[in-house]
N, C-alpha and C positions, 0 to 999 in steps of 0.2 A: 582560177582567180574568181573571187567571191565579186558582189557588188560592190561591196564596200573597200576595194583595192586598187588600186590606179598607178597606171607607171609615173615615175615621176616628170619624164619629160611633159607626159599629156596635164598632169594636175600644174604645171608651171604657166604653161599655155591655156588653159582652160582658166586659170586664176589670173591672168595677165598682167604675171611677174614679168614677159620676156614678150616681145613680139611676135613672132612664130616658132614652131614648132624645132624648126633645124636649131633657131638658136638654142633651146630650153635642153636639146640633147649636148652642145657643145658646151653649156653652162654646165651640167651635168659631167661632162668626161672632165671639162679644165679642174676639178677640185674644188670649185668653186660653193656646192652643196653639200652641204648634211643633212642626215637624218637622225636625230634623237644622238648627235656629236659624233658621231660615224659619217666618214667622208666617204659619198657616193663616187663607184668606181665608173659605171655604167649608167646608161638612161632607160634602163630598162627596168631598173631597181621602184620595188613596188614601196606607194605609201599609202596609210591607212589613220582613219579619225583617232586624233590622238596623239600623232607624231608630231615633232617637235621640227620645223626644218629653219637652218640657218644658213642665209642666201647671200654671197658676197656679190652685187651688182653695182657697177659703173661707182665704186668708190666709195658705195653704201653697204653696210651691215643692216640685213632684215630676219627678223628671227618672227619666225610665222607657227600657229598649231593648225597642224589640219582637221577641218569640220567635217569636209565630206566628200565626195571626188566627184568631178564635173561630169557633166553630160555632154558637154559644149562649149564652146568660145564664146558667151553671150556680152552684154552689156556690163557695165564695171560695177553696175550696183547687184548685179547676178555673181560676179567675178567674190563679189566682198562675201557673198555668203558661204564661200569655199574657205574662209579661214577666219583666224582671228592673230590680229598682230600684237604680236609683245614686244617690239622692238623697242629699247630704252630709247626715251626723250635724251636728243643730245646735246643740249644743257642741263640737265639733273644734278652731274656732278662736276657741271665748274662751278666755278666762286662765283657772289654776286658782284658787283661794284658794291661800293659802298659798306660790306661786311669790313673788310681791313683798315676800314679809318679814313678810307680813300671815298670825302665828301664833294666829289665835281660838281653834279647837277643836285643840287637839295637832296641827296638822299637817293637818287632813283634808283632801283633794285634790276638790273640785269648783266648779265653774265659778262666777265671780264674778257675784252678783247670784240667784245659787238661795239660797232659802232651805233649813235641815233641816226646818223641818215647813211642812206644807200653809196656804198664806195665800189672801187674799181676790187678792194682786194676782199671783199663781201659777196658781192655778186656776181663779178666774174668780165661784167661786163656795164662799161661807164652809161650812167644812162642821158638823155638827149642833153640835160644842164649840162652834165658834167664834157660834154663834148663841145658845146658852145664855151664854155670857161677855157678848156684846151684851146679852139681855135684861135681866141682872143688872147690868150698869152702867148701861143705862136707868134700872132699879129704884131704885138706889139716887141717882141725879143729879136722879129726881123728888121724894125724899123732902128733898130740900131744903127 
């Protein structure tokens, strides 16, 4: 193995795609990685400046090209220089509002199906108003 060659479990971890090292190989065996559209079988499978790798993690598609292969686990602004992401923007190809005639807010241009403010089925998780507005309709649907 050259210098310019890195197993791919270590260049996952070295680039902190993955927290440790054990996961970066389990990501590896699940199917989970490509190299250049070749699904990695093993974690032992070498990559090199140039490769193309597409990383299915926690529900996200990242499609990464490798720069150069790590020395170490450093810092995330060390981590960024191990690659460069081309992962598509994922509104690029929804529709705007507003493109189909559909004028709600004057006109305003983003993606059909985002809300303007922060919801339960947006973020996953209500935030502090929206927990208070909950309590308070509780409150008052028990005073029934």
């Amino acid at each position: 193995m050259t210098g310019l060659e890195q197993r791919i479990d270590k260049w996952l971890f070295f680039a902190r795609v993955v927290k440790s090292r054990s996961l970066a190989q389990k990501l590896a065996l699940s199917g989970s990685v490509r190299v250049n559209r070749e699904k990695v079988g093993h974690s032992a499978r070498i990559v090199r400046p140039g490769d193309v790798l597409t990383i299915s993690v926690q529900e996200r598609i990242r499609v990464l090209r490798v720069l150069a292969p790590g020395e170490r686990r450093g810092p995330a602004s060390e981590a960024a220089t191990l690659f460069e992401d081309l992962t598509p923007r994922p509104d690029t190809d929804l529709p705007l509002a507003g493109e189909d005639g559909d004028d709600d807010d004057a006109g305003a241009k983003r993606p059909v199906g985002f809300r303007l403010s922060p919801t339960i089925e947006v973020h996953g998780r209500p935030t502090k108003r929206e927990r208070r507005e909950a309590g308070r309709l509780l409150a008052t649907v028990g005073d029934d």
